[in-house]
N, CA and C atoms as a LAMMPS dump frame, in Angstrom:
ITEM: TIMESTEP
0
ITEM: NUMBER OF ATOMS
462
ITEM: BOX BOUNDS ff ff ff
-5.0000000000000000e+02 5.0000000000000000e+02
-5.0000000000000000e+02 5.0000000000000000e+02
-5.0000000000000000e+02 5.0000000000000000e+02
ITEM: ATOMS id mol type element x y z
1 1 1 N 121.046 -58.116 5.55
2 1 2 C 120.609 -57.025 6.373
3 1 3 C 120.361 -55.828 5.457
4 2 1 N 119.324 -54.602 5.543
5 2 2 C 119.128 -53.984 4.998
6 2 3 C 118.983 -52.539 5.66
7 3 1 N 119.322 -51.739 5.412
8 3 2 C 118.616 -50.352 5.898
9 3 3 C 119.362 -50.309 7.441
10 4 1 N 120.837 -50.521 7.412
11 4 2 C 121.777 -50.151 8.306
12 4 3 C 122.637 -49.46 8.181
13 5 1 N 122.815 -48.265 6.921
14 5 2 C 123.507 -47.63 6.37
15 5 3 C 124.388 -46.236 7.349
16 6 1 N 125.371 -46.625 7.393
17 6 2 C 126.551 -45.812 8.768
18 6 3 C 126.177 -45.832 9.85
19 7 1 N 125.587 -47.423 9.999
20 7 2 C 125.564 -47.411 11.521
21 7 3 C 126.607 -48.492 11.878
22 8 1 N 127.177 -48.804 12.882
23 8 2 C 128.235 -49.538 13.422
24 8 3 C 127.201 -50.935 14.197
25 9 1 N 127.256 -51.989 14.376
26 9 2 C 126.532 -53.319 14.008
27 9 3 C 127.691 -54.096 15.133
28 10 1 N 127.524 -54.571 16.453
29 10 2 C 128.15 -55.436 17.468
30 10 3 C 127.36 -57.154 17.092
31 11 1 N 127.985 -57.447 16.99
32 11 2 C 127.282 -59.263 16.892
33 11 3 C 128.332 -59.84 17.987
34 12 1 N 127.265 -60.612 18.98
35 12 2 C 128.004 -61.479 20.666
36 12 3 C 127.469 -62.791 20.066
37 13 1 N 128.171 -63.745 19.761
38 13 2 C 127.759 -65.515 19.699
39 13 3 C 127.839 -65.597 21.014
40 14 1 N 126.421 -66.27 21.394
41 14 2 C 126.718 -66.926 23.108
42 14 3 C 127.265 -68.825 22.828
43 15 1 N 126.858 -69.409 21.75
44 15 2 C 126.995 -70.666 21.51
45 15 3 C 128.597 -70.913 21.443
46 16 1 N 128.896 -70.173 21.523
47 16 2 C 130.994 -70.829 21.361
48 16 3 C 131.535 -70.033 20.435
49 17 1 N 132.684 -70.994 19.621
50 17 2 C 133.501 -70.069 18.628
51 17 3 C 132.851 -70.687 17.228
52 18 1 N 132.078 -69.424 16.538
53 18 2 C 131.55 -70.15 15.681
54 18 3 C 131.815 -69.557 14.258
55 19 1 N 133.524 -69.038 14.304
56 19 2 C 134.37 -68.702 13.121
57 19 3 C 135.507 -69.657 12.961
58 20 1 N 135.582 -69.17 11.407
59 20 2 C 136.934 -69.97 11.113
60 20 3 C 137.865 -68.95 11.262
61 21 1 N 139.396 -69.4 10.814
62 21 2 C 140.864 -68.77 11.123
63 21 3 C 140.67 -67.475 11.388
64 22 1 N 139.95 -67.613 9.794
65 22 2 C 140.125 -66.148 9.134
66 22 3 C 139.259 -65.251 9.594
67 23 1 N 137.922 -65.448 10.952
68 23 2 C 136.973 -64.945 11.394
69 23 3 C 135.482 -65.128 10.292
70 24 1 N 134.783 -63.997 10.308
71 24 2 C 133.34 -64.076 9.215
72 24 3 C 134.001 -62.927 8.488
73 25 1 N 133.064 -63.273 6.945
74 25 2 C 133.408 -62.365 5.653
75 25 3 C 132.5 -61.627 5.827
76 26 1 N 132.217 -60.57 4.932
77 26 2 C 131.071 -59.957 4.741
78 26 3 C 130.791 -59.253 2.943
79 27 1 N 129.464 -59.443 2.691
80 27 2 C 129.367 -59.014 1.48
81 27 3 C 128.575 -57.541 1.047
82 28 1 N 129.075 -56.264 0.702
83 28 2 C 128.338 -55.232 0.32
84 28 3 C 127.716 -54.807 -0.975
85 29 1 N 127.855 -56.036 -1.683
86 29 2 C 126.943 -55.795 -2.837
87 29 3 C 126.382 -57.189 -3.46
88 30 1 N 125.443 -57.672 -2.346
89 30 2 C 123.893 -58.341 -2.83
90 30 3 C 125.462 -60.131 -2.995
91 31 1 N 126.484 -60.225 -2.642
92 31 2 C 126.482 -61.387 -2.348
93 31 3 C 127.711 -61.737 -3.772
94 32 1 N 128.216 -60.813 -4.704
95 32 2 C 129.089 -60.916 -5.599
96 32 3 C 130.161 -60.829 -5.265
97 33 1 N 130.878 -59.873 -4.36
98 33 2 C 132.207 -59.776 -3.546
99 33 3 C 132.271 -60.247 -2.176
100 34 1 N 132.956 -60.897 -1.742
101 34 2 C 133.784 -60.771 0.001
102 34 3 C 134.945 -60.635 0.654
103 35 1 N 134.66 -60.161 1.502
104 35 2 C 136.04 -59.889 2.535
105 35 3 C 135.858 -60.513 3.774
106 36 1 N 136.893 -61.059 4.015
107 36 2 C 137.557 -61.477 5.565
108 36 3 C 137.258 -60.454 6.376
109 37 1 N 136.6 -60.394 7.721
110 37 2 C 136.612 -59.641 8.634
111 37 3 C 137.652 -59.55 9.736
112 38 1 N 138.636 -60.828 9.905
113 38 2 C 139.247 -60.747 10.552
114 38 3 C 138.928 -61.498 11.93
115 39 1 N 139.874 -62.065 12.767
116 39 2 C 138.92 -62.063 14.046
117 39 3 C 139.467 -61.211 14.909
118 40 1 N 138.299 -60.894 16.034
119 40 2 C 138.685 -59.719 17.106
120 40 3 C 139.251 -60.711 18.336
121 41 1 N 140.709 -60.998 18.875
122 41 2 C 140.836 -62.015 19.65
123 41 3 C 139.954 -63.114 19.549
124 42 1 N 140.128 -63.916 20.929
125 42 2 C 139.508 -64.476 21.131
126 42 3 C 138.124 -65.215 21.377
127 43 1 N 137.317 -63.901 21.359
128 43 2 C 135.903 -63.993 21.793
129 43 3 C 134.731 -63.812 20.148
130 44 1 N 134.356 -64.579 20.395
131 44 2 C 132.989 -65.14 19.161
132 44 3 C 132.139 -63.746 18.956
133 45 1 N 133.091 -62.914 18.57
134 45 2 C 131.902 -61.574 18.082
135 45 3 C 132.964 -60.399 16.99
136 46 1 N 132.024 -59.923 16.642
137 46 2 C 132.815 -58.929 15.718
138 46 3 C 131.811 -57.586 14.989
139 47 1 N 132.731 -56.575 15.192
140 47 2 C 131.519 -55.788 14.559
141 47 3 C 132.178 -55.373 13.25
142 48 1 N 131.063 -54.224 12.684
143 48 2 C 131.189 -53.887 11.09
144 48 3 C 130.244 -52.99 11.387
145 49 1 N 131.103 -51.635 10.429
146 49 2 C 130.307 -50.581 9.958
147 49 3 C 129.947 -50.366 8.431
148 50 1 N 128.662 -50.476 8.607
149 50 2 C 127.988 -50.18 7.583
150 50 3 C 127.998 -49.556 6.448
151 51 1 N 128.566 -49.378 5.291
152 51 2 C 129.182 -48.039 4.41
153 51 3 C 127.587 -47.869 4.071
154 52 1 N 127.945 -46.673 3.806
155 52 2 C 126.625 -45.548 2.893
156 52 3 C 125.897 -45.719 1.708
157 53 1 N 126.383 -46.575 1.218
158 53 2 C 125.998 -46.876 -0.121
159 53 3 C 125.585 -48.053 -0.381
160 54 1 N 125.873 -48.962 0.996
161 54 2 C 125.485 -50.552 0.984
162 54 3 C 123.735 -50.659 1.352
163 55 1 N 123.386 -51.141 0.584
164 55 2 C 121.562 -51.267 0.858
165 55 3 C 121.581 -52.993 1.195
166 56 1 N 122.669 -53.662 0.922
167 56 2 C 122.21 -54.783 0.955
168 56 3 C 123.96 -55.439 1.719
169 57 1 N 123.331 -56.192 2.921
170 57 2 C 124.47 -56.29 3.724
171 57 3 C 124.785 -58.155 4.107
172 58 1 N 125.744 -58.734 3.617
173 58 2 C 125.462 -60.214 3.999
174 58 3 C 126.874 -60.877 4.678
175 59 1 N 126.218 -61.565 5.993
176 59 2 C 127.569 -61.938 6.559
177 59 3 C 127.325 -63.63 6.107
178 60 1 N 128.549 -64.094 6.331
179 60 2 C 128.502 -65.751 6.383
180 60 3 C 129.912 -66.149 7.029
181 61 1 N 129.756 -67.47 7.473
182 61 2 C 131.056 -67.722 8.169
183 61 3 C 132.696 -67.745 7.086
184 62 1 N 132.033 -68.087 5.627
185 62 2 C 133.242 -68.442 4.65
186 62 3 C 132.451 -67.687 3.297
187 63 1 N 133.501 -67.648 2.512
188 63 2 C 133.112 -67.418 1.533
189 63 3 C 131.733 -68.351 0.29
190 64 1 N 130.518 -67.728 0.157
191 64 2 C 129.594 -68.813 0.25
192 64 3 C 129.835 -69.024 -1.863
193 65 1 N 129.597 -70.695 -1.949
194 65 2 C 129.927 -70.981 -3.017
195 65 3 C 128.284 -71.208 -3.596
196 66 1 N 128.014 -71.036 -4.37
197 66 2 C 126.205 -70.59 -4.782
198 66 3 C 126.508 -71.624 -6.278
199 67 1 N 124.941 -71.888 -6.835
200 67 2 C 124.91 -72.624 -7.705
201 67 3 C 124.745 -71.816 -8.679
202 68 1 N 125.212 -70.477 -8.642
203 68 2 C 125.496 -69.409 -9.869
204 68 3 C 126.701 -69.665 -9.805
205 69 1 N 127.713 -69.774 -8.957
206 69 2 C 129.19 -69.803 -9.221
207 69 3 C 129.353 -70.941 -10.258
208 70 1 N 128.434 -72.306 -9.853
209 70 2 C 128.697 -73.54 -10.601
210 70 3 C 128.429 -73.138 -12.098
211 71 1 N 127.178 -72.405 -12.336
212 71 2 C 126.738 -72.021 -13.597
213 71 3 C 127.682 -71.142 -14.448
214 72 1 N 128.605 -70.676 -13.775
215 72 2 C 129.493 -69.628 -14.249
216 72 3 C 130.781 -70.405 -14.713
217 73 1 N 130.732 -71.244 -13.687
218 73 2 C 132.299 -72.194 -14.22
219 73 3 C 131.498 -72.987 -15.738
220 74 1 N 130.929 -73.506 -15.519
221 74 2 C 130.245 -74.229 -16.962
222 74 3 C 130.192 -73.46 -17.748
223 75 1 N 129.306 -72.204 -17.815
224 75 2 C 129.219 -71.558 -19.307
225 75 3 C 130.566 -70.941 -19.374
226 76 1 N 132.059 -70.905 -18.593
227 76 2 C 133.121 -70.375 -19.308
228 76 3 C 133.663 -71.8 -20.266
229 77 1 N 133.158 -73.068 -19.782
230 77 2 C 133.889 -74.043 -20.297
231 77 3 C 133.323 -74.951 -20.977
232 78 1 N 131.793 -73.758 -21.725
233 78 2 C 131.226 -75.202 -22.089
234 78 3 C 131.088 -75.547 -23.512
235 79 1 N 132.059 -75.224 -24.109
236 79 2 C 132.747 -75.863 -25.937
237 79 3 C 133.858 -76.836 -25.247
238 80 1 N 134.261 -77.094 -24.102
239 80 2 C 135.324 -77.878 -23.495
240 80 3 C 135.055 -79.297 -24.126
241 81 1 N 135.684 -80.02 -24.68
242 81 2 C 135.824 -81.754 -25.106
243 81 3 C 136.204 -82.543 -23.799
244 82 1 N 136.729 -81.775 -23.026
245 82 2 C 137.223 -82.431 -21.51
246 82 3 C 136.026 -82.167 -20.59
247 83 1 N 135.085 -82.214 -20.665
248 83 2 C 134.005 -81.807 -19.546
249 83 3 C 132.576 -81.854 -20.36
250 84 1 N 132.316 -82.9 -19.352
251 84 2 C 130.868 -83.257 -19.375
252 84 3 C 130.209 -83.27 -18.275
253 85 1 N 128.474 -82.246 -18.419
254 85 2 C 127.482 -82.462 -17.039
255 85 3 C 126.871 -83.415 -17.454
256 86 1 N 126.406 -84.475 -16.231
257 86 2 C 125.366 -85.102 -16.4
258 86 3 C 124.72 -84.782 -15.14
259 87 1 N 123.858 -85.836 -14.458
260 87 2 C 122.906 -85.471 -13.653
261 87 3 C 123.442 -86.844 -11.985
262 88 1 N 123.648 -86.39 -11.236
263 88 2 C 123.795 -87.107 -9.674
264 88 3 C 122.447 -87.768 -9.162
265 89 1 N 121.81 -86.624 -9.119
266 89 2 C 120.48 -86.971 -8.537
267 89 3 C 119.737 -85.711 -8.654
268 90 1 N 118.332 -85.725 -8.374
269 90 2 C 117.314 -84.698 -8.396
270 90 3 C 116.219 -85.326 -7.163
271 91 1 N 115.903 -84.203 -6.638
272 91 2 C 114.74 -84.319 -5.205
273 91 3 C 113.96 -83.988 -6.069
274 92 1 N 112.378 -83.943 -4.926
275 92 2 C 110.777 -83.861 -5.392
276 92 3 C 110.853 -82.931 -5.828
277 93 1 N 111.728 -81.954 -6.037
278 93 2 C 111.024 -80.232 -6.445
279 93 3 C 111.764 -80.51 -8.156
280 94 1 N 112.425 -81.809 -8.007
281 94 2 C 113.073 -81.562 -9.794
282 94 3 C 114.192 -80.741 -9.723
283 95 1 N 114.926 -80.507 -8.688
284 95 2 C 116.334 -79.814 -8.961
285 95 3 C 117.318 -81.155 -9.144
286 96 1 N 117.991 -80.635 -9.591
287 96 2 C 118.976 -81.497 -9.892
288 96 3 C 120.536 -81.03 -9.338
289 97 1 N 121.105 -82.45 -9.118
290 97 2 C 122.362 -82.28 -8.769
291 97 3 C 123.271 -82.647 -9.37
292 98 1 N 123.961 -81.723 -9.89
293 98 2 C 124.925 -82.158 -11.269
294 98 3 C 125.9 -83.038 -10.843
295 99 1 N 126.708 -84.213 -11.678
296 99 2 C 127.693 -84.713 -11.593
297 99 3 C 128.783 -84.519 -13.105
298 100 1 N 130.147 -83.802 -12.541
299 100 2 C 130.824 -83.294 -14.121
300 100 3 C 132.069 -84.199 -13.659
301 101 1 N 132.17 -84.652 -15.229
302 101 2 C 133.388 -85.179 -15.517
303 101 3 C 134.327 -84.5 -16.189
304 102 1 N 135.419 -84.935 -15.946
305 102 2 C 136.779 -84.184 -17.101
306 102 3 C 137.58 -84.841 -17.243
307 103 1 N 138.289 -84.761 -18.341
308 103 2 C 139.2 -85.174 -18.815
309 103 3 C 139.066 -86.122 -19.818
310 104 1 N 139.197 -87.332 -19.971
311 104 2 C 139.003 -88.332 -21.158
312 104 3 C 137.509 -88.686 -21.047
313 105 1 N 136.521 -88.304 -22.049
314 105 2 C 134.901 -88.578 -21.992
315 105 3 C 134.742 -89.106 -23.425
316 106 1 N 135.859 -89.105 -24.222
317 106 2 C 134.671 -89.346 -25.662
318 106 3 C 135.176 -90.758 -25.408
319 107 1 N 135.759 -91.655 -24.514
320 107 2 C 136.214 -92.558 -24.648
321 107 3 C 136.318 -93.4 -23.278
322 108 1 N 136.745 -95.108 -23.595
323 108 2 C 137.088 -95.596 -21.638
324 108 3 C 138.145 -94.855 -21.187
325 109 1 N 138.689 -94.228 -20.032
326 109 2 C 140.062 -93.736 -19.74
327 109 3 C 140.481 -95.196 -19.043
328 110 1 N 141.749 -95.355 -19.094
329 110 2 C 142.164 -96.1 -18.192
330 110 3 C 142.238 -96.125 -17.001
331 111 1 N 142.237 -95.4 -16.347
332 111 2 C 142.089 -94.606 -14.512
333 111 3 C 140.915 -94.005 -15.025
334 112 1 N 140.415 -93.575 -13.28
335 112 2 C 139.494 -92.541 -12.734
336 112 3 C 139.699 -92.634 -11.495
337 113 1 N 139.558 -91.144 -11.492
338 113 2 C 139.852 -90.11 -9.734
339 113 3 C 138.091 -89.507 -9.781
340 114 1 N 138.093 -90.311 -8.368
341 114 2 C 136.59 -89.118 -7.905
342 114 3 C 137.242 -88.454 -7.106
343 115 1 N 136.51 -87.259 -6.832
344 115 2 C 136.733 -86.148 -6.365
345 115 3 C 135.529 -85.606 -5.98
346 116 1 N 135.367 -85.432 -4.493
347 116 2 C 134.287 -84.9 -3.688
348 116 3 C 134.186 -83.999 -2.934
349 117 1 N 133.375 -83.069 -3.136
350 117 2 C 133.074 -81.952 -2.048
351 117 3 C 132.36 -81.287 -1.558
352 118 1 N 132.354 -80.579 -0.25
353 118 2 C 130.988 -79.907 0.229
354 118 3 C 130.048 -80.898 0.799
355 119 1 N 130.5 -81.981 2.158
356 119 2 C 129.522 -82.808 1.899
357 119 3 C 128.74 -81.945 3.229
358 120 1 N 128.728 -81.189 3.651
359 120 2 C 127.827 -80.242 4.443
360 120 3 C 127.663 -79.08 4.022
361 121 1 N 126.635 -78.262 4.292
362 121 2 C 126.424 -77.07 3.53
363 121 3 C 127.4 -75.868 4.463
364 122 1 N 128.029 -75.516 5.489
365 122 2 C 128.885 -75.192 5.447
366 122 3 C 130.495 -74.975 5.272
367 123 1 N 130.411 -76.124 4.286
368 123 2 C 132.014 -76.764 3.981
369 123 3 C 131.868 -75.974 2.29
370 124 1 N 131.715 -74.865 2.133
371 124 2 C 131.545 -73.933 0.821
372 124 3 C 133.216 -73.773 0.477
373 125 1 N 133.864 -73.651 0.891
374 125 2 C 135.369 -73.464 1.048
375 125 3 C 136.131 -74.725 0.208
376 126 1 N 135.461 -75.759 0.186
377 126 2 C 135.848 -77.039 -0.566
378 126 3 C 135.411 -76.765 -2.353
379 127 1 N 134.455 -76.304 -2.222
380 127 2 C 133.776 -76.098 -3.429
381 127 3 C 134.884 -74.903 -4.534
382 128 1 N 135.194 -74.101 -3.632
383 128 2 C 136.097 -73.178 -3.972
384 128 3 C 137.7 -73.774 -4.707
385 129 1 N 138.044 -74.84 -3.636
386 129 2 C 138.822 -75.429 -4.2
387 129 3 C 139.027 -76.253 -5.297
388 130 1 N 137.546 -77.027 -4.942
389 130 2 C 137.334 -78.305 -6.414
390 130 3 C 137.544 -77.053 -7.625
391 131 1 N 136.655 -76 -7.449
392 131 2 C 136.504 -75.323 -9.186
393 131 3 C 138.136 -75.184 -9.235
394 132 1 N 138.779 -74.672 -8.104
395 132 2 C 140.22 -74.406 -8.69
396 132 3 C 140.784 -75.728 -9.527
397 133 1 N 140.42 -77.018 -9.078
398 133 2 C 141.338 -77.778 -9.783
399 133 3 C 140.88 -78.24 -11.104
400 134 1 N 139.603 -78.067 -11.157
401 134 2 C 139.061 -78.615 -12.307
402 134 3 C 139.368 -77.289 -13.293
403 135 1 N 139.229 -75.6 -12.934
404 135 2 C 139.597 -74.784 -13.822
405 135 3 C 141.167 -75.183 -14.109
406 136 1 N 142.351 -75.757 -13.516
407 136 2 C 143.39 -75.942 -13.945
408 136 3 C 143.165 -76.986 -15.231
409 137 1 N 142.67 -78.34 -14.765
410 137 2 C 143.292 -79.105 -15.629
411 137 3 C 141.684 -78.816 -16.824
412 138 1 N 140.993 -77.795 -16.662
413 138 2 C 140.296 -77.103 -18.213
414 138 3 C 141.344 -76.068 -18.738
415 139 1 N 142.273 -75.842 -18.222
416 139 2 C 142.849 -74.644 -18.593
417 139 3 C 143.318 -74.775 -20.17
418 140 1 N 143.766 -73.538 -20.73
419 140 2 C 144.487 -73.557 -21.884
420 140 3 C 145.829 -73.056 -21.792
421 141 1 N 146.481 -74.169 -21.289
422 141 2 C 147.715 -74.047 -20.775
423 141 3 C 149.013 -75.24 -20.756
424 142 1 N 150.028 -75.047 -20.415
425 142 2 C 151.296 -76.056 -20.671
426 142 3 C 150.685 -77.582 -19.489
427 143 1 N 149.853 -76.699 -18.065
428 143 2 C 149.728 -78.23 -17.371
429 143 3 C 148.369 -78.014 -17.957
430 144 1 N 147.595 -77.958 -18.118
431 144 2 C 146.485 -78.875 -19.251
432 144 3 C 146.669 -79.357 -20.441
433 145 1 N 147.477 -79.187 -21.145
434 145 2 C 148.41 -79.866 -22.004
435 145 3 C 148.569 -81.076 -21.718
436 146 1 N 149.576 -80.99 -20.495
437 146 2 C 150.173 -82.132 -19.912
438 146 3 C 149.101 -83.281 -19.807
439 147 1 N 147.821 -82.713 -19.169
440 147 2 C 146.819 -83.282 -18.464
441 147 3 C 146.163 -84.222 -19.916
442 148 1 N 146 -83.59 -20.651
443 148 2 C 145.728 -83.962 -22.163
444 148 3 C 146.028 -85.176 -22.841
445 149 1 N 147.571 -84.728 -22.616
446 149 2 C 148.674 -85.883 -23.485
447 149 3 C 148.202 -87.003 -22.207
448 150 1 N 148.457 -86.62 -20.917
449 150 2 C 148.157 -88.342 -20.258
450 150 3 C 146.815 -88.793 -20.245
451 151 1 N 145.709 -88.03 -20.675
452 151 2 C 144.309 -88.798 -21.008
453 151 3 C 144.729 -89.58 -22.415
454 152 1 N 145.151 -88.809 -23.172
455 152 2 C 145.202 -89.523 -24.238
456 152 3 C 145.959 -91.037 -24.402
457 153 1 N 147.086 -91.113 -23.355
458 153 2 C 147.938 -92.01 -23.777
459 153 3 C 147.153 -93.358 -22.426
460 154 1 N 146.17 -92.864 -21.932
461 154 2 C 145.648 -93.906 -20.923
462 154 3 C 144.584 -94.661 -21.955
């Protein structure tokens, strides 16, 4: 939304309840930060006032996980020996859909865990989680350590 600056903004869903717990977030700068709005009881609506300085206004039901976030987790981790992109699939336009591995790659591991998420485009909230676990066991830390020593010894 654009060019709503200190005005106060009512949104009525007639279709049902179409928030989660936590109600809708909202973003005031172009989609880099969010906040929980909260929900107002029971009923599928909620408003928000506009701050003064916001030119660029974005609601979504969850916090939205973007394929800049993905790009951001990679270039923090990408001298990593534990993590490799390759490619899932790509549609007619040539995008591609990454598939990353971690943990034991220069070699067979003895196990493998898949791990899947987001299989609808509003399930962004999963995505949030996968980076959490995969930033753990990239971490430079005592449990990536751990995670380490048992690739190695598989």
């Amino acid at each position: 939304m654009r060019n709503a600056q200190r005005r106060t903004l009512q949104f009525h869903f007639t279709g049902g309840d179409v928030f989660t717990s936590r109600g809708p977030c909202a973003s005031v700068d172009g989609g880099r930060t969010w906040r929980w709005l909260g929900r107002s009881g029971s009923k599928p609506e909620f408003s928000f006032t506009v701050p003064a300085e916001a030119d660029d206004v974005r609601f979504c039901l969850a916090v939205p996980y973007l394929e800049a976030h993905l790009k951001e987790f990679l270039a923090r981790h990408a001298g990593s020996k534990h993590l490799r992109v390759d490619t899932l699939a790509k549609n007619e336009e040539r995008s591609y859909c990454e598939r990353l591995h971690l943990g034991k790659i220069d070699a067979e591991p003895r196990f493998r865990v898949l791990l899947t998420a987001r299989h609808h485009c509003c399930e962004m909230m999963a995505n949030w989680a996968m980076e959490g676990v995969m930033e753990s066991v990239l971490a430079d830390d005592d449990l990536a350590a751990g995670c380490a020593r048992m690739w190695n010894s598989c």
